[in-house]
RODO-2510 file (C-alpha; in nm, 4 decimals, decimal comma):
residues 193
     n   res          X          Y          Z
     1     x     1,1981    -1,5929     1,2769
     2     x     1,4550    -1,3973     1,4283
     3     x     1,5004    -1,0991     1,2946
     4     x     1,4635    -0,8488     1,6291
     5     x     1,8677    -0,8298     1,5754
     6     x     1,8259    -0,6007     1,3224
     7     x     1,6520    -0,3411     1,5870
     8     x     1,9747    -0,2918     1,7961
     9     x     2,0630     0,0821     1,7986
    10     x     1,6905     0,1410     1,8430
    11     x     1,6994     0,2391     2,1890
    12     x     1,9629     0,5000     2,1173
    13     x     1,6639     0,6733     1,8666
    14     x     1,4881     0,9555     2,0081
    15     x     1,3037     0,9280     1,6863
    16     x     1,1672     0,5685     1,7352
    17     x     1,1003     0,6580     2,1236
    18     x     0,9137     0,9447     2,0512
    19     x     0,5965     0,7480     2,0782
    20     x     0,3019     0,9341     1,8621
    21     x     0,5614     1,2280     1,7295
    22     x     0,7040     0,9827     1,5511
    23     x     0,3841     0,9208     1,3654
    24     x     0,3246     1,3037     1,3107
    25     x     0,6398     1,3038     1,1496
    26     x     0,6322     0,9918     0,9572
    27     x     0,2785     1,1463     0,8094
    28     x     0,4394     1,5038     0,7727
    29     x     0,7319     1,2747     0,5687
    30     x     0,4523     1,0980     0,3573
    31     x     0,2287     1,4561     0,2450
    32     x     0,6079     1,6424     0,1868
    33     x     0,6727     1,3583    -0,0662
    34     x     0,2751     1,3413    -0,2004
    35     x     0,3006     1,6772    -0,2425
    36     x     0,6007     1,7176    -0,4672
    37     x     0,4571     1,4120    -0,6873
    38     x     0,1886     1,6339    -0,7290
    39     x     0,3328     1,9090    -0,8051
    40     x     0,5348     1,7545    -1,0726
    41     x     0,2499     1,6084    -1,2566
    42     x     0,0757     1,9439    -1,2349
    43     x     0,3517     2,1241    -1,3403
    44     x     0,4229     1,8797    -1,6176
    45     x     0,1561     1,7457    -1,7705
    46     x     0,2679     1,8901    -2,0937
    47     x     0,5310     1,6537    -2,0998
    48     x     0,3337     1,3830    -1,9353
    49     x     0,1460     1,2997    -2,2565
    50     x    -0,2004     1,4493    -2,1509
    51     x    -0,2981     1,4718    -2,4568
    52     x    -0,3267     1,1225    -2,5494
    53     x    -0,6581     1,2436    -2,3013
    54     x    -0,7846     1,4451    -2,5319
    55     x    -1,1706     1,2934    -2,4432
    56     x    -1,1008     1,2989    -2,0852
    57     x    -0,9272     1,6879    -2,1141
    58     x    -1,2500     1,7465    -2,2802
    59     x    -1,5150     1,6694    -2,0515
    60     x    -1,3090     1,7860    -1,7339
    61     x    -1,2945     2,1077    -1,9535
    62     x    -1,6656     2,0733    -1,9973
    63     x    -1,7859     2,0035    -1,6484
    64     x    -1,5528     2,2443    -1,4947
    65     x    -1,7173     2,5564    -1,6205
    66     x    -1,9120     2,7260    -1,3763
    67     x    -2,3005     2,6838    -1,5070
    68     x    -2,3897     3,0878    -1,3633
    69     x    -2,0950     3,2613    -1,5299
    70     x    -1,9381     2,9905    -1,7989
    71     x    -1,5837     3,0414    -1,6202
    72     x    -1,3229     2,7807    -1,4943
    73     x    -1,2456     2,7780    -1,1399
    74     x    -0,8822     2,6289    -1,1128
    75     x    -0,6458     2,4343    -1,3345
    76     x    -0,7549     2,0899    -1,4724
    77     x    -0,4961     1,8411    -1,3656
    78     x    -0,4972     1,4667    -1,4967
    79     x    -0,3865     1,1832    -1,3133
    80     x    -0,1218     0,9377    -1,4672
    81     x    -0,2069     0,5781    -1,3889
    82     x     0,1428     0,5708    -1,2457
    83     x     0,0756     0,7927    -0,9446
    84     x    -0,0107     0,4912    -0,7036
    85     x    -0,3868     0,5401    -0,5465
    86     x    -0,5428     0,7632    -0,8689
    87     x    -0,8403     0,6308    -1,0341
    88     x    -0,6576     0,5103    -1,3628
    89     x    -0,3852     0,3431    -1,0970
    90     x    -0,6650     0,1563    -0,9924
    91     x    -0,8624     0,0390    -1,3083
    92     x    -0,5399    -0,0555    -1,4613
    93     x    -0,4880    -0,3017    -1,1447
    94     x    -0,8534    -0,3676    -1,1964
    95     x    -0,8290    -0,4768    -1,5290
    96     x    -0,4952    -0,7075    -1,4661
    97     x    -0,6365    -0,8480    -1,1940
    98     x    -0,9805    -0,9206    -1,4489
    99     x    -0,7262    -1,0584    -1,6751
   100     x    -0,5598    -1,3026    -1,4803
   101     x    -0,8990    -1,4290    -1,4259
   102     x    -0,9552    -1,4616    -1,7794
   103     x    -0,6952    -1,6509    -1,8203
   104     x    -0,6366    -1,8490    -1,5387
   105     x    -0,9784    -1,9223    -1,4093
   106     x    -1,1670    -1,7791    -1,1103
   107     x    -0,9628    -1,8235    -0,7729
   108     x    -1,0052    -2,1308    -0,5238
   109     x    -0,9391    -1,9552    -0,2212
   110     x    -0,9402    -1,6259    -0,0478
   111     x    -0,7117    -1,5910     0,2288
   112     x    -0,6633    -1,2571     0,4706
   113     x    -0,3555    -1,2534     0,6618
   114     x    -0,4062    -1,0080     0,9751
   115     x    -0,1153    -0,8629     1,1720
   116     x    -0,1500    -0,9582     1,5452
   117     x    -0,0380    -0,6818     1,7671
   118     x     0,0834    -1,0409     2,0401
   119     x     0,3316    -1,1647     1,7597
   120     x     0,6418    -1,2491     2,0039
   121     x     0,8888    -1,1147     1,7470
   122     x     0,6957    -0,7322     1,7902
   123     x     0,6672    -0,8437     2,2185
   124     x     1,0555    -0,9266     2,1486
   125     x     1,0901    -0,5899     1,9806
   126     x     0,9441    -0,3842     2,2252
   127     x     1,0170    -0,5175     2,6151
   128     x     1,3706    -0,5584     2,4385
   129     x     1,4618    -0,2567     2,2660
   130     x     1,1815     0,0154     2,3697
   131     x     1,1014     0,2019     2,6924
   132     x     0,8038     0,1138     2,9064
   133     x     0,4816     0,2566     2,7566
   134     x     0,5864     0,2064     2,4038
   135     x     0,2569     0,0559     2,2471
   136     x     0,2611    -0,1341     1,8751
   137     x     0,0964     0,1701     1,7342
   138     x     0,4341     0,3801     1,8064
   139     x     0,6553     0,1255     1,6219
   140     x     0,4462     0,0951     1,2916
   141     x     0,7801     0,0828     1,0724
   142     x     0,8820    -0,2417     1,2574
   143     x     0,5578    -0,3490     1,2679
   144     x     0,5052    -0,3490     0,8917
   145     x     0,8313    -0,4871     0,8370
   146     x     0,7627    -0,7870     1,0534
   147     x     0,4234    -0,8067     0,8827
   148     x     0,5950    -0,8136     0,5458
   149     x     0,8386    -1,1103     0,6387
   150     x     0,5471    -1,3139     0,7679
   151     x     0,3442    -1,2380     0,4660
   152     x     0,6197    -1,3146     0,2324
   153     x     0,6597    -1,6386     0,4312
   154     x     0,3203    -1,7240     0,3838
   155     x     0,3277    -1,6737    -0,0005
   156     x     0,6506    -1,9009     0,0252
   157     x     0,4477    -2,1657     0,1772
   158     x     0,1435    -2,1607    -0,0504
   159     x     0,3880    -2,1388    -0,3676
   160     x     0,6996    -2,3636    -0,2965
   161     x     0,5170    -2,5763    -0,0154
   162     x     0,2022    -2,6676    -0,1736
   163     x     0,0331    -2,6428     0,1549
   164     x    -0,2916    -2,5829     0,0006
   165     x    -0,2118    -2,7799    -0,2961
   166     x    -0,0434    -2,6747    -0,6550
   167     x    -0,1179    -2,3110    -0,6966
   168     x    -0,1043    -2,1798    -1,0512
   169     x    -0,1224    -1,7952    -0,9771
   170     x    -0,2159    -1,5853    -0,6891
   171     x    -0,2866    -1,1895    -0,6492
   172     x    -0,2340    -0,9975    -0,2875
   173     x    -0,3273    -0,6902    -0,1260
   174     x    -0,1753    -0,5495     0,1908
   175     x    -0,3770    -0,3178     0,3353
   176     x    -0,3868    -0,0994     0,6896
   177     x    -0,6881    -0,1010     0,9102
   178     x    -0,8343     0,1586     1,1046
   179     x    -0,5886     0,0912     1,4013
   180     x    -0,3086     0,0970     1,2111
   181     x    -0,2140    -0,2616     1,1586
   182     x    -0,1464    -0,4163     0,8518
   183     x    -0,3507    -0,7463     0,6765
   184     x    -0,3486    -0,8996     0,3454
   185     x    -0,6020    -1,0339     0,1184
   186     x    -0,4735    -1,3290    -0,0673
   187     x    -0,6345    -1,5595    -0,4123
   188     x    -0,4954    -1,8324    -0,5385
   189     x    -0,6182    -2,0465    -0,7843
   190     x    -0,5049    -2,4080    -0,7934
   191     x    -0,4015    -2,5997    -1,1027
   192     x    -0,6789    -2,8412    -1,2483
   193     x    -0,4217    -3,0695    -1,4141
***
C-alpha cells in the first residue's frame, strides 16, 4: 500500500511538526466544535422535537428538584440520538446491532484489528517526511488514516475475498486505546446455505 505520497508538503507544516502542540490543538479543535453542537441543541430544543419526550422531560423535571428547597438547579437539556456518543446514540446502535442479530443469526467470528505503531507505511511516513524525534503519537491524523485504509482492506477481504468463507453481514467498531492508537472490533456471520 503506497499511499505515503500523499504526505509530501508535510515537512513544510509547522503544524504537523509541532509534536504534542499539535495534539493540544487538534483537542482544542474537537471541544470548539463539541461545544457549539451543544449549544445548538440547548438552545434549540424547542425546535428539536423534545416534546415527543414528554416522559423523559418529566422525570428529568422530577429528579432535578432539589429535595431541601423543591427548586431546579440549571436547565434540563435532552440529548438527540443524533449527537454521536449520547445515551439514545448508543441504544439506537444497540438496538440495530440486536436486530441484525435477529435477523441474521448470532455472529461466527469476532475479529479485533489493532493498529501497530511498526507498520512500514507509518516508519515510511515518519523517517521520510518528519524530523528526528517525531514519535507515532505526534502524527495521529496519519496514523488513523493509514489505520482506516488497512481496516477497509480488511473488510474488502472478508467480503469480496471470502477469506473466512461467505459472509452474510458484518458490524465494526473502531475504537482508540489508551495510547492513542486505533483498533477495530469486527463480527461477521457466515451464510449457512
Amino acid at each position: 500500500m503506497a499511499i505515503a505520497w500523499l504526505y509530501a508538503p508535510m515537512n513544510l507544516s509547522p503544524l504537523l511538526n509541532a509534536g504534542r502542540l499539535t495534539q493540544q490543538y487538534i483537542i482544542n479543535c474537537y471541544v470548539l466544535v463539541e461545544r457549539q453542537r451543544l449549544d445548538y441543541i440547548r438552545y434549540n430544543q424547542s425546535t428539536l422535537r423534545t416534546e415527543c419526550y414528554q416522559g423523559i422531560v418529566d422525570h428529568v423535571e422530577k429528579n432535578a428538584l432539589n429535595a431541601a428547597d423543591e427548586f431546579r438547579l440549571g436547565t434540563a437539556v435532552i440529548l438527540p440520538a443524533t449527537y454521536i456518543g449520547s445515551t439514545r446514540c448508543l441504544q439506537q446502535l444497540y438496538q440495530d446491532s440486536m436486530a441484525i442479530c435477529r435477523k441474521i443469526g448470532r455472529p461466527d467470528f469476532f475479529i479485533t484489528m489493532t493498529c501497530n505503531p511498526r507498520w512500514s507505511e507509518i516508519a515510511h511516513v515518519l523517517k521520510k517526511y518528519f524530523i528526528k524525534g517525531t514519535t507515532v503519537n505526534d502524527i495521529s491524523i496519519i496514523v488513523t488514516d493509514i489505520f482506516e485504509t488497512k481496516a477497509k482492506h480488511l473488510i474488502k477481504d472478508l467480503i469480496e475475498k471470502n477469506v473466512m468463507g461467505p459472509i452474510v453481514d458484518y458490524v465494526y467498531t473502531i475504537e482508540f486505546q489508551k495510547r492513542g492508537l486505533p483498533h477495530a472490533h469486527i463480527l461477521a456471520a457466515l451464510r449457512t446455505d
